[in-house]
C-alpha positions in Angstrom: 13.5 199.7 -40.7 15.4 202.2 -39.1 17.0 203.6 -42.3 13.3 204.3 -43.1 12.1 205.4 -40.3 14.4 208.2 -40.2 15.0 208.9 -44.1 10.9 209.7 -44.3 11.3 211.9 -40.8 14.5 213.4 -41.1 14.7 213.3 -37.6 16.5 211.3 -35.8 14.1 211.9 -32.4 10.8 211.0 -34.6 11.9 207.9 -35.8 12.8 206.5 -32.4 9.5 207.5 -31.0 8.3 205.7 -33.8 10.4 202.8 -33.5 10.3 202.6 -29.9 13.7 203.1 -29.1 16.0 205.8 -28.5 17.5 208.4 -29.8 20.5 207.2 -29.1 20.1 203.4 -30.5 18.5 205.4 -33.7 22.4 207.2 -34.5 24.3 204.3 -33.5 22.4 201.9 -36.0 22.6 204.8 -39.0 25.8 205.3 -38.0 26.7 201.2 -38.5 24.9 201.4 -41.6 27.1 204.1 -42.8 30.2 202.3 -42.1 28.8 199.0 -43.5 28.2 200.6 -47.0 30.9 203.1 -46.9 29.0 206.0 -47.2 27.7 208.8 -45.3 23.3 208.8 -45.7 22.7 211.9 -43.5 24.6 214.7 -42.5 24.4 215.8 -38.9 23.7 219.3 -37.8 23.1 220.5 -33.9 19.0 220.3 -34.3 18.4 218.4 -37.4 19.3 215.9 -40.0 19.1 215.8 -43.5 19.7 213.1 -46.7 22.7 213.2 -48.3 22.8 213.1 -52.1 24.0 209.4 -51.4 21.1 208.7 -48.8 18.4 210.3 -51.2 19.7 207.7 -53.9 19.7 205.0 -51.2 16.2 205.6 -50.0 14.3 205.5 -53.2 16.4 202.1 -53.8 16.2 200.5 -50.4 12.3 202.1 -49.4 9.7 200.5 -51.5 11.8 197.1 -50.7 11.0 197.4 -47.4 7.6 198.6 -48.0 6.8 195.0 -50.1 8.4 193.4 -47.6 6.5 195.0 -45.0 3.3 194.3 -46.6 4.3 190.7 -47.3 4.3 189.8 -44.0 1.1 191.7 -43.3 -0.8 189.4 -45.8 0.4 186.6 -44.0 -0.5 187.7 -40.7 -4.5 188.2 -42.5 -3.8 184.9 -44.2 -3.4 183.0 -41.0 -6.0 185.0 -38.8 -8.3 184.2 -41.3 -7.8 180.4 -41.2 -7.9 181.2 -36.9 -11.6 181.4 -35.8 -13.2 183.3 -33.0 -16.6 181.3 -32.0 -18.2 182.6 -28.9 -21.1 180.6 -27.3 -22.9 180.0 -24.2 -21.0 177.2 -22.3 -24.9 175.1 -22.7 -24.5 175.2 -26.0 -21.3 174.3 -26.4 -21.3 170.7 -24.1 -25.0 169.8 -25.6 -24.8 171.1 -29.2 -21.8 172.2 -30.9 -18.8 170.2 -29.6 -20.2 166.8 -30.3 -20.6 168.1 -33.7 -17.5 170.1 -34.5 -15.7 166.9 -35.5 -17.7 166.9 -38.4 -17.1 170.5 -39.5 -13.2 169.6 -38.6 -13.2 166.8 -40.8 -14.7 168.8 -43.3 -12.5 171.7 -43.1 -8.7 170.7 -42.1 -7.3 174.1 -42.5 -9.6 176.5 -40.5 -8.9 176.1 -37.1 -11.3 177.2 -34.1 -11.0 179.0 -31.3 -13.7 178.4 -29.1 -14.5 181.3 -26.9 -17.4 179.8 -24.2 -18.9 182.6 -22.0 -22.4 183.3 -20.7 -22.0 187.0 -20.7 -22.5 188.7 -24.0 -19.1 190.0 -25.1 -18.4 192.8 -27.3 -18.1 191.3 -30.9 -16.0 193.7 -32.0 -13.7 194.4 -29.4 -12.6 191.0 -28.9 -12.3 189.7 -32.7 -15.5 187.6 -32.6 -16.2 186.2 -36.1 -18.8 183.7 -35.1 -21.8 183.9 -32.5 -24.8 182.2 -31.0 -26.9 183.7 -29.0 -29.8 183.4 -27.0 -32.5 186.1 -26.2 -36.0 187.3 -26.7 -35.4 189.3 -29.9 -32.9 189.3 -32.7 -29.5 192.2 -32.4 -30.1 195.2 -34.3 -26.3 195.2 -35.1 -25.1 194.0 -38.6 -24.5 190.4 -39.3 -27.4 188.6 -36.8 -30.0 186.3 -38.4 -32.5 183.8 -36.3 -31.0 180.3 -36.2 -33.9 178.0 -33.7 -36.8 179.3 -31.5 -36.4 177.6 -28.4 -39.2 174.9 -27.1 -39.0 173.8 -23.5 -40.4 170.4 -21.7 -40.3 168.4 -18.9 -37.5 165.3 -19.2 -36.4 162.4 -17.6 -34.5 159.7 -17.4 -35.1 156.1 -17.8 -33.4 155.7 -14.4 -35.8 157.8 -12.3 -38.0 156.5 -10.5 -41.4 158.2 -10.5 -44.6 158.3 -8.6 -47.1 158.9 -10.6 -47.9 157.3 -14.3 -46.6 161.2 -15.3 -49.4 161.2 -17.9 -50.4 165.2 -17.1 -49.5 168.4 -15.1 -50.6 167.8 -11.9 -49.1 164.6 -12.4 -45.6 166.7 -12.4 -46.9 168.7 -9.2 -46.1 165.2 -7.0 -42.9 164.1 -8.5 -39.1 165.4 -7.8 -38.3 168.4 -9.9 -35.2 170.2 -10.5 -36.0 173.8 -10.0 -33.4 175.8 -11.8 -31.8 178.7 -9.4 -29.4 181.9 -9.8 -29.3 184.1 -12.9 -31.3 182.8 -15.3 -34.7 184.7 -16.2 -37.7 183.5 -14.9 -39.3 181.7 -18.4 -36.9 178.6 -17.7 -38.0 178.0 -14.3 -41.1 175.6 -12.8 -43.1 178.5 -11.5 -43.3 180.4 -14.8 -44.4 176.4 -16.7 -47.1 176.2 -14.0 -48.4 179.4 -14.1 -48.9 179.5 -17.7 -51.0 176.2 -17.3 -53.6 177.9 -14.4 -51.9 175.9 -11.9 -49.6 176.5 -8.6 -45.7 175.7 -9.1 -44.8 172.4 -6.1 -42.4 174.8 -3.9 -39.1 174.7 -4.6 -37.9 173.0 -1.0 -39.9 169.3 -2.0 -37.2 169.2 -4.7 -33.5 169.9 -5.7 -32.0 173.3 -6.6 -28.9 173.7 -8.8 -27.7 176.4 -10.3 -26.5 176.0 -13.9 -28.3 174.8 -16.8 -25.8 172.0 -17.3 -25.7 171.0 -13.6 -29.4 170.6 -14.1 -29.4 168.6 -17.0 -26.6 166.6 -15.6 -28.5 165.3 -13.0 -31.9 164.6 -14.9 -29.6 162.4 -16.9 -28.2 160.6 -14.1 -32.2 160.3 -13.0 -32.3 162.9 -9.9 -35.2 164.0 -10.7 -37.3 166.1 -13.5 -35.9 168.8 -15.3 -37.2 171.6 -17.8 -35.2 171.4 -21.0 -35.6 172.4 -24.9 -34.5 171.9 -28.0 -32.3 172.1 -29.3 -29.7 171.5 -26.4 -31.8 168.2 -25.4 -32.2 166.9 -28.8 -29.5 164.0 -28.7 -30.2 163.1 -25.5 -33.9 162.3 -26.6 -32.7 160.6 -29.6 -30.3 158.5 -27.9 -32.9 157.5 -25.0 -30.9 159.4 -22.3 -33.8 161.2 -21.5 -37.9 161.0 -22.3 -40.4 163.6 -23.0 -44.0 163.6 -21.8 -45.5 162.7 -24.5 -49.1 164.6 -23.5 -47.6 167.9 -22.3 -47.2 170.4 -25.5 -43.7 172.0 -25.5 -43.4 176.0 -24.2 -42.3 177.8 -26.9 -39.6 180.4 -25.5 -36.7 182.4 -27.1 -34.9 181.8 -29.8 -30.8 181.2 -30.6 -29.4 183.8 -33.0 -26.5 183.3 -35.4 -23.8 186.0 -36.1 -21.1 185.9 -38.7 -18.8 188.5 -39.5 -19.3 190.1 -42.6 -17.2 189.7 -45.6 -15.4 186.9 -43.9 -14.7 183.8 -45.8 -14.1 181.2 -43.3 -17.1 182.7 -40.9 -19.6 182.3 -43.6 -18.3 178.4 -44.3 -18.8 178.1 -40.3 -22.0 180.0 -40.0 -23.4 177.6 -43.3 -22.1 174.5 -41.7 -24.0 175.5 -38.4 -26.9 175.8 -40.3 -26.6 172.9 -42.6 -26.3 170.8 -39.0 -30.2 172.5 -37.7 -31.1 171.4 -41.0 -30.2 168.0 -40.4 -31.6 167.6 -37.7 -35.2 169.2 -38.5 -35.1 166.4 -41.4 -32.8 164.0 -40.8 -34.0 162.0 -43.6 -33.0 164.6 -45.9 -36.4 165.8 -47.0 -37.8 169.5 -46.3 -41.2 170.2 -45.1 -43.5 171.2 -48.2 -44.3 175.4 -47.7 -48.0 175.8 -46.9 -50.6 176.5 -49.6 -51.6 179.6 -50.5 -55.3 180.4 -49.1 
């Protein structure tokens, strides 16, 4: 490499800068070569140096080596960060959807390996080598790659365990039990006022119940049956099925925002993810295998 760093420059200064070494470490490794092959490649004056007839021959023998060896080891680097992927998601998403699932796209796929990358701030795709994202927000990104995955549908749930005091057959029924009102940075669709308000009615205050302030802390403790949360699918979705928790039955669900999926374009192993993650909400809207019939025409 430093042969042809300094054969292309012709300058011993250049291609230490562009080795990241010295000047100094530049001569005494030409100089080594020199005496290795018993020849002399440059000759030396004050300022500058040039090929010699030998070194001319020896570059346009040794170069384009080095250059396929050079880009040998570049397509192995792609190679393997191709197999390596970068999933980001929101840390809610990842404990209620996607890790109790990615055994199945593991077993499916042995050689791509994931790195999962769980943050609730929105990261910069790009600049940190993202090649799979869901995301969560009242409209879709305008950046290339983004497609809707799941519109969002939020409900009261409980557990089996928790003991209520009313037959919780209606709203007001909800205004007398223990709720779990949802604090800190979250926007103000996912909490109890907002749910009451769009029903006509006025929220219980937030001091006759419990405050936490994560999503998963909250869903934690409906599960464990501290009290009544507000939750959607599709983060609640195997909890329901499993009986952890129960939906009122008579209360319609609050539509809300929906999850969107990126996948980085012209990626392989991102589309096979972002397909399998779509395959799985497949699934689980028709478990049975069969797809809702499209409406007539009218």
């Amino acid at each position: 490499m430093t042969f042809q760093a300094a054969s292309r420059s012709e300058n011993f200064t250049k291609a230490a800068a562009l080795l990241g070494v010295s000047r100094v470490a530049v001569s005494r490794q030409i100089a080594e070569l020199e005496h290795a092959i018993g020849q002399k490649l440059f000759s030396r004056n004050h300022r500058m140096v040039a090929l010699t007839r030998n070194g001319e021959v020896f570059a346009k023998e040794v170069n384009p080596a080095l250059d396929a060896i050079a880009q040998a080891l570049a397509n192995q680097r792609a190679d393997a960060s191709d197999a390596r992927l970068s999933v980001t998601v929101t840390s809610a998403f990842a404990t209620y959807w996607l890790m109790p699932r990615l055994i199945d796209f593991g077993a499916r796929f042995p050689d791509i390996e994931v790195n999962l990358v769980v943050s609730d701030r929105y990261i910069d795709i790009d600049a940190e080598g993202i090649d799979v994202a869901v995301r969560y927000g009242p409209k879709a990104p305008t950046d290339a790659g983004w497609c809707p995955l799941v519109q969002e549908a939020i409900f009261p749930v409980y557990s089996p365990r928790y003991a209520a005091r009313t037959p919780l057959k209606n709203e007001d029924d909800l205004r007398q039990e223990r709720l779990l009102f949802l604090s800190g940075k979250y926007r103000a669709e996912a909490r109890w006022q907002h749910w009451f308000s769009e029903r006509g009615l006025n929220p219980p205050e937030e001091r006759l119940g419990v405050s936490v302030n994560t999503y998963i802390n909250m869903l934690q403790a409906a599960i464990e049956g501290q009290g009544i949360a507000l939750a959607g699918r599709p983060l609640v979705d195997t909890f329901l099925e499993d009986g952890s928790l129960i939906a009122m039955a008579d209360i319609p669900a609050l539509e809300r925002d929906s999850y969107y999926l990126y996948c980085r374009q012209n990626h392989e192993n991102a589309k096979i993810f972002s397909d399998w993650i779509e395959a799985q909400f497949d699934t689980d809207r028709h478990p049975d295998g069969k797809k809702e019939s499209p409406a007539p025409n009218k």
